[in-house]
MARSE-448257 format. One line per 5 residues: their letters; for each residue x, y, z of N, C-alpha, C. Coordinates in Angstrom, 1 decimal, decimal comma. Example, Ala and Ser with C-alpha at 12.3 -4.5 7.8 and 13.67 -1.06 7.14 Angstrom:
2
AS> 13,2 -5,7 7,8 12,3 -4,5 7,8 13,2 -3,3 7,8  12,8 -2,2 7,1 13,7 -1,1 7,1 12,9 0,0 7,9
//
This chain:
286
XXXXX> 2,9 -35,4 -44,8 4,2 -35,4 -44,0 5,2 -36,4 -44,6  6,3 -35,9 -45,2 7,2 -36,9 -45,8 7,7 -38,2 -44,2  7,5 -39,7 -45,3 7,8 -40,4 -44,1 8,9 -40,6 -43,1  10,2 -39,6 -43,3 11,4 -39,7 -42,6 11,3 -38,8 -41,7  10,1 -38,0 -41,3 10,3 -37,1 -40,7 9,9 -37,4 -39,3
XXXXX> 9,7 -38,1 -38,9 9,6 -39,0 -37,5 10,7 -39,7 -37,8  11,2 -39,9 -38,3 12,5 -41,3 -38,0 13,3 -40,3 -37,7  14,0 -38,8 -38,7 14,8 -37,8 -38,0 14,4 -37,7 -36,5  13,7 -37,2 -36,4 13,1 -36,4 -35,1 13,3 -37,5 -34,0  13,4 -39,0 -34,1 13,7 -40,1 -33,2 15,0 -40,2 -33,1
XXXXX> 15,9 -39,9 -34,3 16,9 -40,1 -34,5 18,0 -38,7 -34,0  17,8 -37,8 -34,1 18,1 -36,7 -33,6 17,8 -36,6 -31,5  16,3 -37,5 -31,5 16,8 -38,1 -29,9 15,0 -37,6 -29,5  14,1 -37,1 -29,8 13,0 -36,9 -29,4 12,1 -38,3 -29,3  11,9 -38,2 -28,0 10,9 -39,6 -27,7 9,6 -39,3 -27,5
XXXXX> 9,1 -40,4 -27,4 7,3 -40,5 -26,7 7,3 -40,0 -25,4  6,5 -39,2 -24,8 6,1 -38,5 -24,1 7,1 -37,0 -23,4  7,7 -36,6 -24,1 8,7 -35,8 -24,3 8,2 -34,1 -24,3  8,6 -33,4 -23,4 8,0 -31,8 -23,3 9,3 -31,3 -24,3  8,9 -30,6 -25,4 10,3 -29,8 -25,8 9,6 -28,6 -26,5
XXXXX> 10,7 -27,8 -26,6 10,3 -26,4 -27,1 11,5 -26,8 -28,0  9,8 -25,9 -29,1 10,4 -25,9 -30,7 10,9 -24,2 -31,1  12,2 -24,6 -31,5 12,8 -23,2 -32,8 12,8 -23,5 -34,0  12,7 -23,3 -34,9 12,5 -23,6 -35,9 12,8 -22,6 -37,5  13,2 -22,3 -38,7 13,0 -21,8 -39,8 12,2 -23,1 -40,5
XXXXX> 11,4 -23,0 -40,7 10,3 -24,3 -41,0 11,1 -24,5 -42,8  11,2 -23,4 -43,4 11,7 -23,2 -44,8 12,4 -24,0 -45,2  13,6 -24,4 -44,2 14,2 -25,3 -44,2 14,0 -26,6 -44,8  12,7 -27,0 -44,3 12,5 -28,3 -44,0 11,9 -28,8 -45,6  12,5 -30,0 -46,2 11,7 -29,8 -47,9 10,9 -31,5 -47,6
XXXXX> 9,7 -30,6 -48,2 8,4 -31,4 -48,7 7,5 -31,2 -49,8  7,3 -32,3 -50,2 6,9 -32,2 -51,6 5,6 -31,2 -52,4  4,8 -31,0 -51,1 3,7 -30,3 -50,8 3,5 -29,8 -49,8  2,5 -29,2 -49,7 1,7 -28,5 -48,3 3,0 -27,8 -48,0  2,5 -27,4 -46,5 3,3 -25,8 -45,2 4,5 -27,2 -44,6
XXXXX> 5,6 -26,5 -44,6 6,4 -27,5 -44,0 6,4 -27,1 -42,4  6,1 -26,0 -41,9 5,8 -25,6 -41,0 4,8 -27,0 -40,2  3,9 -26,9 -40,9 2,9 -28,3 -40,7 3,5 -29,6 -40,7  4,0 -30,0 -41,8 5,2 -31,3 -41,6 5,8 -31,6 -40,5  6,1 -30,3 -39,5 7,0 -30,4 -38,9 6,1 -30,5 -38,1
XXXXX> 5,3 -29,8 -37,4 4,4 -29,8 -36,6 3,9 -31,1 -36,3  3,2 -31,6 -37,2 2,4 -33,2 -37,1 3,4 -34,5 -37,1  4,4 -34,3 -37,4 5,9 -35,1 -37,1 5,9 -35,0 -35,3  6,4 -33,9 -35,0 6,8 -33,7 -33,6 5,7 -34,2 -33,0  4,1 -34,1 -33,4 3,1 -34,7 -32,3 3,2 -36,4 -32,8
XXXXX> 3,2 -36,5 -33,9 3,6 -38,2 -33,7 4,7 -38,3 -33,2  5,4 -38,1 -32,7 6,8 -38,8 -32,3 6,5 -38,2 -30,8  6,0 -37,4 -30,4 6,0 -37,4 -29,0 4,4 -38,3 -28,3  3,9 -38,2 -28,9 2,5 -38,3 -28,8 1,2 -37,7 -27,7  0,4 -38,4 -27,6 -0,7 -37,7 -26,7 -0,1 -37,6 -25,3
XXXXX> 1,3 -37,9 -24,4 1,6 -37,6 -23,8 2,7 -36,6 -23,6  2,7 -36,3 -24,9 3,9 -35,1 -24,7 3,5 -33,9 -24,8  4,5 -32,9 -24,8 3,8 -31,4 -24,7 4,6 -30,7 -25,4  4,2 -30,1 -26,5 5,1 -29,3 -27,6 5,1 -27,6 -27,0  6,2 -26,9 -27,2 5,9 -25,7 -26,5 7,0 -24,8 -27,7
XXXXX> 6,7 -23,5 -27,8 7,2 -22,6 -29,0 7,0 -21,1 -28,2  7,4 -19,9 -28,8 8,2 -19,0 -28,4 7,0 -17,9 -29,5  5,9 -17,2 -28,7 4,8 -16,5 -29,2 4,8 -15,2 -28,8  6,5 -14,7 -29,3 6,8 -13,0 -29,2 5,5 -12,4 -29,7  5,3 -11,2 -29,0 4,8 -9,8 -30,1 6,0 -8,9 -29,9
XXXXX> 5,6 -7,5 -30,8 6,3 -6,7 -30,8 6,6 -5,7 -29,6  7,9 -5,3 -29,2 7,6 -4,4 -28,3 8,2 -2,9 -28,9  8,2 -1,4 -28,4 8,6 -0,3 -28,9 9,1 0,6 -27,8  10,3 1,4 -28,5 10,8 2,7 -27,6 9,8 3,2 -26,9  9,9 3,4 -25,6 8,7 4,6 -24,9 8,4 5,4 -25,7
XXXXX> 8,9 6,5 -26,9 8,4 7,5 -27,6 7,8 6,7 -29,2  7,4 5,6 -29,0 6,7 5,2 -30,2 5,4 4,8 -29,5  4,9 5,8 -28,7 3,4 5,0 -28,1 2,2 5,3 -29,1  2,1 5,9 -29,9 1,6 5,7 -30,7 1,3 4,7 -31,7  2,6 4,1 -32,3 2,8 2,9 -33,4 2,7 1,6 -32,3
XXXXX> 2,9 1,7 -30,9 2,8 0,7 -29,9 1,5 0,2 -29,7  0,7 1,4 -30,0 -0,7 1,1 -29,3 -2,2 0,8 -30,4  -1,2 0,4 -32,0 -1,7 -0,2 -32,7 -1,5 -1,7 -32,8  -0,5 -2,4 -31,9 -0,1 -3,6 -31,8 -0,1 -4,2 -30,4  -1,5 -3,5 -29,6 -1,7 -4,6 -28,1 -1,4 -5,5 -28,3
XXXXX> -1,1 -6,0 -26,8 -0,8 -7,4 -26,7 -2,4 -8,0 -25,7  -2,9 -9,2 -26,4 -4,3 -9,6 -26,2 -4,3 -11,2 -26,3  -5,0 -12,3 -26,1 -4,7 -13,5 -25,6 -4,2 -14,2 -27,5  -5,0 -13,2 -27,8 -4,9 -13,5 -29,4 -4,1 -13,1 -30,1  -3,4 -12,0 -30,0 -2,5 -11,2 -30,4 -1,8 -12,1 -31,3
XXXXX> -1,4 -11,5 -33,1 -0,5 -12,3 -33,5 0,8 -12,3 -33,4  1,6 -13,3 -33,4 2,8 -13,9 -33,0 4,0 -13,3 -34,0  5,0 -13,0 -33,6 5,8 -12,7 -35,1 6,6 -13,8 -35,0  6,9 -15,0 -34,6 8,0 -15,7 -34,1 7,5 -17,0 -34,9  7,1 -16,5 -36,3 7,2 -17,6 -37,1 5,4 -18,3 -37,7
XXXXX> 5,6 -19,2 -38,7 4,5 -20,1 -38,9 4,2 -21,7 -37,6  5,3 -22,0 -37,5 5,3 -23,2 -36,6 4,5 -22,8 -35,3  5,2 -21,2 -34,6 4,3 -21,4 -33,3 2,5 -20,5 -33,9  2,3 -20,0 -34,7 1,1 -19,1 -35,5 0,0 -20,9 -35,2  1,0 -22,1 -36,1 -0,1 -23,8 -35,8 -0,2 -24,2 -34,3
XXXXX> 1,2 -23,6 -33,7 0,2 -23,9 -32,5 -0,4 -23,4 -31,6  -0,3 -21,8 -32,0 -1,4 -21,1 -31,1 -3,2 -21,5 -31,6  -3,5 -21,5 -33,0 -4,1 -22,9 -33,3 -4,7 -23,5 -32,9  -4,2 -23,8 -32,2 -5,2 -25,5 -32,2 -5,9 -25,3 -30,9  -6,9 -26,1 -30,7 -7,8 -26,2 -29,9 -6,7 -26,6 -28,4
XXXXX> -7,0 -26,2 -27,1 -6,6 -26,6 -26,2 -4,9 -26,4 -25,9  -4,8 -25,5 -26,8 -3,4 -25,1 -26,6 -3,3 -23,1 -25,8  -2,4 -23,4 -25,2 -2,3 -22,1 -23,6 -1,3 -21,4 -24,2  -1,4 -20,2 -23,9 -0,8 -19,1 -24,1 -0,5 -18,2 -22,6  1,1 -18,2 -22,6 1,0 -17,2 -21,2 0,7 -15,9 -21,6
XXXXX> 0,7 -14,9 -19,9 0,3 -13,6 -20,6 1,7 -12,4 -20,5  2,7 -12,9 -20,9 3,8 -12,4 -20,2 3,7 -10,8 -22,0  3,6 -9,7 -21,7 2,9 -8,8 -23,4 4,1 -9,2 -24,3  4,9 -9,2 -24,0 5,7 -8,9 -25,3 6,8 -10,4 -25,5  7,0 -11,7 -24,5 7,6 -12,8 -24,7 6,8 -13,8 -24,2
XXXXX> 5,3 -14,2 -24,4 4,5 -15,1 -24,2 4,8 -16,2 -24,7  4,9 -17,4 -24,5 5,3 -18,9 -24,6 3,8 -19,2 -24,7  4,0 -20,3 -25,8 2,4 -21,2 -25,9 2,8 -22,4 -26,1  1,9 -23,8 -25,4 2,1 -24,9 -25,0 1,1 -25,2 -25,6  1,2 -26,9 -25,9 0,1 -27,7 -26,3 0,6 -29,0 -25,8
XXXXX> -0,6 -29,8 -25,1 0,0 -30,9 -24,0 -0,5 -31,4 -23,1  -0,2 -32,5 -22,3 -0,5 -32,6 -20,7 0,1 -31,6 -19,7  1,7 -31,3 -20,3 1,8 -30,0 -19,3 2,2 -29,0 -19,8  0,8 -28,4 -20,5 1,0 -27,2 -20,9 0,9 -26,0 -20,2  -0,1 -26,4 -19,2 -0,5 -25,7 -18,0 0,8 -25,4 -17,3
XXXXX> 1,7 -26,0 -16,7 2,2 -26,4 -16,3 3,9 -25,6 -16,4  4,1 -25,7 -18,0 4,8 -24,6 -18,5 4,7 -23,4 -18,5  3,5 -22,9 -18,8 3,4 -21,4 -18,9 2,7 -20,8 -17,5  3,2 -21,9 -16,5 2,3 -20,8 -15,4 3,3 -20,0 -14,3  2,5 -18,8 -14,3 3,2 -17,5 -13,6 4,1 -16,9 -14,7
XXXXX> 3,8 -16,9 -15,7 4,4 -16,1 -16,8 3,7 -15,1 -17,3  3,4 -14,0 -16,2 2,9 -12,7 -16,6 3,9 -11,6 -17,2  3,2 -10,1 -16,6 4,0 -9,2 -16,7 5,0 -8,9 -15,4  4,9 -9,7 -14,3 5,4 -9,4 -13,0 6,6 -10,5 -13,0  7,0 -11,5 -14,4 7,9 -12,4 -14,4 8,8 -12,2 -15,5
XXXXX> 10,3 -12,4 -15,5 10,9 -12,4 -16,9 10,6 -12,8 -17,5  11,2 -12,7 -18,8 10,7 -13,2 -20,2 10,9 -14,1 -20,4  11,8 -15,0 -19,8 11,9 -16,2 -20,0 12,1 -17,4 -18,8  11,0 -16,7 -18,0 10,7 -17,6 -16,7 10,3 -19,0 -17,4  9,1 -19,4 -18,5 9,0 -20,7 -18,3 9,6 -21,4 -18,8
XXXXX> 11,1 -21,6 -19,4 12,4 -22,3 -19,0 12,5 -22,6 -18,1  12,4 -22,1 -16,6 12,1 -22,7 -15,6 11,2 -24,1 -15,3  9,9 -23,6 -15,6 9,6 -24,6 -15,7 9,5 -25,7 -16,2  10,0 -25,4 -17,7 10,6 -26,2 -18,7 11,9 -27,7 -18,3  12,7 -26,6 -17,4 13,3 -27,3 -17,2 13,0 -28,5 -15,9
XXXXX> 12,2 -27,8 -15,0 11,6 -28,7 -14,0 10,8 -30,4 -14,4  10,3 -29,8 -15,7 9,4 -30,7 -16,0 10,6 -31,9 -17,3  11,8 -31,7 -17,2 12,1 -32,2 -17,4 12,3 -32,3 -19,3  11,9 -31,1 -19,6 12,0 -30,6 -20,9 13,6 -30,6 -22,1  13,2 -30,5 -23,1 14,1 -31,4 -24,3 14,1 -29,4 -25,1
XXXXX> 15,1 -29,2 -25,8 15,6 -28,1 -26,7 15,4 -28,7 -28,4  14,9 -27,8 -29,6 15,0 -28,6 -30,7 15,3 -27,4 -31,5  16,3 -27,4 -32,4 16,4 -26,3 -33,1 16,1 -27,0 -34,2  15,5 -26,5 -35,4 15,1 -27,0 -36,4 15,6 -25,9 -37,9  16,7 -25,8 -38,7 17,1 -25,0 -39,4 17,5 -23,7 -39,7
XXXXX> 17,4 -23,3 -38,2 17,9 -22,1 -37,8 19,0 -22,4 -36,7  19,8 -23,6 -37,0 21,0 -23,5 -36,0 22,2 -22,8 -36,2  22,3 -22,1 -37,5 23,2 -21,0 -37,6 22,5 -19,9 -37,4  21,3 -19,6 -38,5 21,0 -18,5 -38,8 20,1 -17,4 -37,1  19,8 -18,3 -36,3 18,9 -18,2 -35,2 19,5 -19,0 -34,5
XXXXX> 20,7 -19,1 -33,6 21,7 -20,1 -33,5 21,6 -20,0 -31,6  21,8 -21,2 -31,1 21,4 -21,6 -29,6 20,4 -21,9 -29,2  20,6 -21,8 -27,9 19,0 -22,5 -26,9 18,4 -21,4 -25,8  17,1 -21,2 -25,6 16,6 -20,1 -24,8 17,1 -20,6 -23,5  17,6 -21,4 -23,0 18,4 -21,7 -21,6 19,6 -20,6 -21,4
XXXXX> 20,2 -20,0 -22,6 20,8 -19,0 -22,1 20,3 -17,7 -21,7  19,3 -17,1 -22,5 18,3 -16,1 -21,6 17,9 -16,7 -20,3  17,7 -17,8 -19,5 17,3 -18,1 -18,7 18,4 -17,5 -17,6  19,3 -18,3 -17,9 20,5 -18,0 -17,2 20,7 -16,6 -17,1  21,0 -16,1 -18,2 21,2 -14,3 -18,0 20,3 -13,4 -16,7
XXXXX> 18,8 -14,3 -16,7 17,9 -13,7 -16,0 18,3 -14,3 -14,7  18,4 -15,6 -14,0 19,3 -16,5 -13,0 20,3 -15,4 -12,3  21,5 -14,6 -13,4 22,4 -14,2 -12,7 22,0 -12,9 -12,6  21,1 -12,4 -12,9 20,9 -11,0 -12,9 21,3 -10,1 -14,1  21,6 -10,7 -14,8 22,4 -9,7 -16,1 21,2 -9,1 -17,4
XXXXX> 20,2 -9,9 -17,0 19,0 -9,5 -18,1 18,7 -8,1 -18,0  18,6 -7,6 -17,0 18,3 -6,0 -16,7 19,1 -5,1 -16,6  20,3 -5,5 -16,8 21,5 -4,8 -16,7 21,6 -4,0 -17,6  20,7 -3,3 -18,7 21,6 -2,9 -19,6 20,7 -1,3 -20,3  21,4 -0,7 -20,7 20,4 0,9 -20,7 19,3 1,3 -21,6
XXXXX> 18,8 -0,5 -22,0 17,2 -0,1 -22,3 16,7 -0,8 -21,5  16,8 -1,1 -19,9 16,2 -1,4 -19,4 14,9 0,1 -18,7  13,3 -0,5 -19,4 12,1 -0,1 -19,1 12,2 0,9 -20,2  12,7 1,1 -21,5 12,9 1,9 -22,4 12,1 1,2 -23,3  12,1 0,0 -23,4 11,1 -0,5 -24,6 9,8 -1,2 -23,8
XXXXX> 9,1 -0,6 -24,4 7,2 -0,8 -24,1 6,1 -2,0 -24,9  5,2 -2,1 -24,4 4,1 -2,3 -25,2 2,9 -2,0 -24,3  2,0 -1,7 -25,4 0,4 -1,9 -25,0 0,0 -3,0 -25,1  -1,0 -2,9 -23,7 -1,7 -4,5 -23,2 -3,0 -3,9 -23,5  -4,0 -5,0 -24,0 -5,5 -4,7 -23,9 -5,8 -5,7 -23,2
XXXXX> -6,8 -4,5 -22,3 -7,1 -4,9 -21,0 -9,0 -4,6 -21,0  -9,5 -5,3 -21,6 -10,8 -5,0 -22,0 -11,1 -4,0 -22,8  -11,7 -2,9 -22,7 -12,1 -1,6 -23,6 -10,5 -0,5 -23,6  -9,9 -0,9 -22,1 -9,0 -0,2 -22,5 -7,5 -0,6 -22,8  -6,5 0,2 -22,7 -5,0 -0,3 -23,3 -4,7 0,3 -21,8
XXXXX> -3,1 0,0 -21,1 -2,4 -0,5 -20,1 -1,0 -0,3 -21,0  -0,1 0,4 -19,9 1,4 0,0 -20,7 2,2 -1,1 -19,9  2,8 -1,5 -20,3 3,8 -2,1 -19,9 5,3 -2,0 -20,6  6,4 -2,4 -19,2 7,4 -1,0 -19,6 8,2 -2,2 -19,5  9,1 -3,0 -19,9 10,0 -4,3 -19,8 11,1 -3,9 -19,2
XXXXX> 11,4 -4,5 -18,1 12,3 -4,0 -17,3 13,8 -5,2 -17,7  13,9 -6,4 -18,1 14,6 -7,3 -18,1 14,7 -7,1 -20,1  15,5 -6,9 -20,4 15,5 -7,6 -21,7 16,6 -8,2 -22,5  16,1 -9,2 -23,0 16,6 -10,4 -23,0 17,9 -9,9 -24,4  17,5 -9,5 -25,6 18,1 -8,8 -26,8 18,7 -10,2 -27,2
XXXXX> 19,5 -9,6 -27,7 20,8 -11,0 -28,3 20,8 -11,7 -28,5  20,7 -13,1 -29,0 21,5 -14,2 -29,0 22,3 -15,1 -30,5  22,4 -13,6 -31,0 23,4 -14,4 -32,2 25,0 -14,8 -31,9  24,9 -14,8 -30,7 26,3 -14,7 -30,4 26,2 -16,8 -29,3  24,9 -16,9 -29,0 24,9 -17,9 -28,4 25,1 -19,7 -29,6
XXXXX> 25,6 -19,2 -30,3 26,1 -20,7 -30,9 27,5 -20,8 -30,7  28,1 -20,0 -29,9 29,4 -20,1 -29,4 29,3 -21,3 -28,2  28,3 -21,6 -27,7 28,0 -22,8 -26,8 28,1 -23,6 -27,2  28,1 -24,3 -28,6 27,3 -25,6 -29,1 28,9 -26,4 -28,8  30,4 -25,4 -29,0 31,7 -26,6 -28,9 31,3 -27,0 -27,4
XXXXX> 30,8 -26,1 -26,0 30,7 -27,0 -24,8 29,7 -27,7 -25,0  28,7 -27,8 -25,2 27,5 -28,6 -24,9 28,3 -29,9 -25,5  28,9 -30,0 -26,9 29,7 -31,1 -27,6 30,6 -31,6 -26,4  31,4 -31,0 -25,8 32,2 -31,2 -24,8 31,6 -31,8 -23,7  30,6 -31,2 -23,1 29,7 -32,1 -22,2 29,0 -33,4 -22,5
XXXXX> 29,0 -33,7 -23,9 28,3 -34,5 -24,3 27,1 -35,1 -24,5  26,2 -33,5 -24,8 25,0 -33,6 -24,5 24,2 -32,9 -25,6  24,7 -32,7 -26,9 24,3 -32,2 -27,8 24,2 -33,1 -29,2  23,1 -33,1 -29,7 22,6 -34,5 -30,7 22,7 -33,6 -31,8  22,9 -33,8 -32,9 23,0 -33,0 -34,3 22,7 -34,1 -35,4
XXXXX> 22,2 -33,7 -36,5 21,2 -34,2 -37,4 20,6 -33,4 -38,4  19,6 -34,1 -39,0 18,6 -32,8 -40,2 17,4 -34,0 -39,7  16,7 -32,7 -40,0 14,8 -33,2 -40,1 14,3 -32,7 -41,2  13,7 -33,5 -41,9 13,6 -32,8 -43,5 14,4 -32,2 -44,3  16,1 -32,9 -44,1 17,0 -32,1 -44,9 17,5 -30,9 -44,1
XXXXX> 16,8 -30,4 -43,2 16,7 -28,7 -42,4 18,1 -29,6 -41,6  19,3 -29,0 -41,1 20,5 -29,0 -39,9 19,5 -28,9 -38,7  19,5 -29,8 -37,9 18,8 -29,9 -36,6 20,1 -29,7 -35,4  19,5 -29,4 -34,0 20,3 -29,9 -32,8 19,1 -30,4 -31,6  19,5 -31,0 -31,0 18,8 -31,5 -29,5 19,9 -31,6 -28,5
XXXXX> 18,7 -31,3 -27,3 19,8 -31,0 -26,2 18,5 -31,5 -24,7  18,9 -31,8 -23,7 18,2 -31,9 -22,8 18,1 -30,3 -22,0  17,3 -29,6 -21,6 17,0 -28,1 -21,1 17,8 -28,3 -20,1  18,1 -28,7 -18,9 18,6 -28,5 -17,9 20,1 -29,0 -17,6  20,5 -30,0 -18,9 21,9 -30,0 -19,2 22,9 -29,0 -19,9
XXXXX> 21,9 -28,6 -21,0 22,0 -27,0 -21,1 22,3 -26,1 -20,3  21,9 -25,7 -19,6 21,4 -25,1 -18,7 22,7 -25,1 -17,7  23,3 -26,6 -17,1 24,5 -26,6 -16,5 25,6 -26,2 -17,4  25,5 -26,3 -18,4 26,8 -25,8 -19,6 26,7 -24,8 -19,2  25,9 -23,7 -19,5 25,6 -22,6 -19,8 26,1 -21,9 -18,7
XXXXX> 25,8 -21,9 -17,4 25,6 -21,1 -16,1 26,9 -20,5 -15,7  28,1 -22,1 -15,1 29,0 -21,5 -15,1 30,0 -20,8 -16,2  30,0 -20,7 -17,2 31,0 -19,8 -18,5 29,8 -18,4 -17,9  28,9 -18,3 -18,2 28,5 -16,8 -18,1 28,5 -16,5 -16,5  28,5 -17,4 -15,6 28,9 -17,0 -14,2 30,1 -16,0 -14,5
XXXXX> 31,2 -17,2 -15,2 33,0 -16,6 -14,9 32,6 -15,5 -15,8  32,3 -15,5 -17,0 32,3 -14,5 -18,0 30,8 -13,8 -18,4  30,0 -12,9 -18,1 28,7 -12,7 -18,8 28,8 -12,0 -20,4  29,9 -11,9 -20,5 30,0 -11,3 -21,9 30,2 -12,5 -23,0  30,3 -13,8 -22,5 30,7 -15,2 -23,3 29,6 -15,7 -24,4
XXXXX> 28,5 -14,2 -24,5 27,3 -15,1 -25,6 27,4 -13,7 -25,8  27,7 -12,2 -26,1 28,0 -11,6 -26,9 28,2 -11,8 -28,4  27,7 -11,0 -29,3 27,7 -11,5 -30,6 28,9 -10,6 -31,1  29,3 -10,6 -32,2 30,2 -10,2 -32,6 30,0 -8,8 -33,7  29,1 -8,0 -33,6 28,9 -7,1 -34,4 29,0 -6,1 -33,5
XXXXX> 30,4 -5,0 -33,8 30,1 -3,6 -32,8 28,9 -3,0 -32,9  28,5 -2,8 -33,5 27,0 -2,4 -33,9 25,8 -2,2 -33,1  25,9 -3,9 -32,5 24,5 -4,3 -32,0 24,0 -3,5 -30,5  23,3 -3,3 -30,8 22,6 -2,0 -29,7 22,3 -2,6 -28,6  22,0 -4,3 -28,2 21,7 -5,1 -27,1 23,3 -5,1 -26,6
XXXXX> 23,9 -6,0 -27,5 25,0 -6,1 -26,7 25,7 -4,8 -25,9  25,9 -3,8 -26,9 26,8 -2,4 -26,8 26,0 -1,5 -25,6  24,9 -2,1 -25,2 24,1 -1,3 -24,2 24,5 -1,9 -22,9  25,0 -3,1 -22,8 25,1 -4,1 -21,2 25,7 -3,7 -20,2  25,5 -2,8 -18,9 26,3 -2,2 -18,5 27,4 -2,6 -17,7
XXXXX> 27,3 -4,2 -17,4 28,0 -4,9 -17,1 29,2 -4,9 -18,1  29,4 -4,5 -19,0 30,6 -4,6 -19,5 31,0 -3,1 -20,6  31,5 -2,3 -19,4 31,9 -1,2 -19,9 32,4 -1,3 -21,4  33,2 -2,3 -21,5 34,4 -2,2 -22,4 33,8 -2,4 -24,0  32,3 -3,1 -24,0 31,5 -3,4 -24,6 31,0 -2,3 -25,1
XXXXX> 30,8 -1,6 -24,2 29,8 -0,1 -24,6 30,3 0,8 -25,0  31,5 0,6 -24,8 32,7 1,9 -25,3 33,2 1,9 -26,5  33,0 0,2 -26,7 33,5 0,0 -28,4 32,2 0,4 -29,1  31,1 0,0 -28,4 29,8 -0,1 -29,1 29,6 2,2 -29,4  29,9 2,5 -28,5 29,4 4,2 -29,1 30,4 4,7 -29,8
XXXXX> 31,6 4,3 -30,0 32,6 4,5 -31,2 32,2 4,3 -32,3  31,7 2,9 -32,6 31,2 2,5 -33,4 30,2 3,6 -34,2  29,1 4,2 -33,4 28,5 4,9 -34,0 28,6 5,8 -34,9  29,8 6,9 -34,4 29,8 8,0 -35,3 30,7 7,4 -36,7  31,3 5,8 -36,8 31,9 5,4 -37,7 31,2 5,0 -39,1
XXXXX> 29,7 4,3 -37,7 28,9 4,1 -38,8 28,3 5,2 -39,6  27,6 6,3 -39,1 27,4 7,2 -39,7 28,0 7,8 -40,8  29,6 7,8 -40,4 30,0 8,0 -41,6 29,9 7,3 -42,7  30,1 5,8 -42,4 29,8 5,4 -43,7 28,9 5,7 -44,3  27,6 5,3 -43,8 26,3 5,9 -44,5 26,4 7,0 -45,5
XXXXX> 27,0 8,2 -44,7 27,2 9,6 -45,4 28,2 8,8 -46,6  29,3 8,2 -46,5 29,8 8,1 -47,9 29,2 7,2 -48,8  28,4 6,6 -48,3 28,2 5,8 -49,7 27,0 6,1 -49,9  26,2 7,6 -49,6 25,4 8,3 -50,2 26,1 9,1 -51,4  26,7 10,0 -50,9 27,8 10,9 -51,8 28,3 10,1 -52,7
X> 28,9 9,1 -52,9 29,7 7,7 -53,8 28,4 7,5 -54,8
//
């Protein structure tokens, strides 16, 4: 573990006994050897230490209702692998580290309150219920070189789900997964979904405003830190007054262009379509 990478990570604002949920492009991070994924990992447990609780974001895949076929090669199972990187892959890992059962947005903790975080995070909860408890417990935000490319804090999903807007939109219960449930498979049909958030680093000028956002590098990687539930107050009222305020900016995108809370969104978004097609068609022909 290069030796500055606890000094960053103190310096950027993470303390001893500290709950935070990690984002991460680990790639970012340069070390002379070894998985920087790991650097980073054994950094954050020394700097928080045996009292703190590291927690990461242990997506699987989910699929259109009519891909139950290609769905039902990728159950969701306590073990299931993660697509949401190498960092949270170490800490599903490690001995004594919890996994909720939520199929397709499961959170995994390692900690004194790991328990703690991921509980009631099934299939009968949003996707990003343990924010909630994240924030109860008094939890810390860390982006780790994905603050552009993977840009904001899961406190805005939280909030979207808070106001109701998570289900709003016309793939809601459209995208699936299979659960294995002993010998057999189970569907589950996602009724809330979260989609988007390339549009959420449009927050970071308020959080700066609020005064509550730390910025830095950890291993060279662009970092941010934020407290969860100061976040959290940024965030609520702008998407109260506006829910369209973390929209990303590509007509394209099928999360945003589906929200049915904002007609005007979805109208540019199916225009879009037959435009894009065309292009395709011409720079086949070309």
């Amino acid at each position: 573990m290069p030796p500055s990478l606890t000094a960053d990570l103190r310096n950027l604002g993470l303390q001893t006994g500290d709950t935070v949920l990690v984002r991460c492009a680990a790639k970012a991070i340069k070390v002379e050897s070894g998985s920087p994924a790991t650097a980073l990992f054994d950094g954050i447990l020394e700097t928080i230490g045996p009292s703190g609780t590291v927690v990461a974001l242990a997506f699987t895949p989910d699929f259109y209702f009519w891909q139950k076929s290609q769905a039902a090669q990728f159950p969701f199972h306590a073990r299931a692998k993660s697509e949401t990187g190498a960092f949270t892959r170490i800490v599903l890992d490690q001995p004594g580290a919890v996994r909720s059962k939520h199929p397709t947005n499961s959170f995994v903790a390692l900690g004194p309150n790991a328990e703690a975080i991921v509980r009631g995070h099934d299939e009968n909860a949003t996707a990003f219920y343990p924010i909630k408890n994240l924030i109860e417990a008094g939890g810390k935000l860390l982006l780790v070189g994905c603050v552009e490319s993977s840009p904001g804090f899961s406190t805005v999903h939280r909030v979207q789900e808070d106001l109701g807007l998570a289900d709003r939109t016309l793939l809601s219960r459209k995208r699936i997964c299979a659960v294995q449930d002993g010998n057999h498979i189970r569907w589950f049909a996602r009724r809330d979904v979260s989609g988007c958030s390339a549009g959420f680093g449009k927050f970071y000028s308020d959080y700066e405003a609020a005064g509550i956002l730390r910025r830095g590098t950890v291993g060279g990687a662009v970092s941010i830190f934020a407290d969860a539930a100061a976040a959290y107050a940024v965030e609520r009222p702008i998407l109260a007054q506006d829910p369209t305020a973390a929209f990303c900016d590509d007509p394209h995108c099928t999360s945003c262009g589906l929200r049915t809370y904002s007609p005007a969104r979805m109208a540019r978004f199916f225009l879009s379509v037959p435009l894009k097609g065309a292009r395709r068609i011409a720079r086949r022909v070309g």
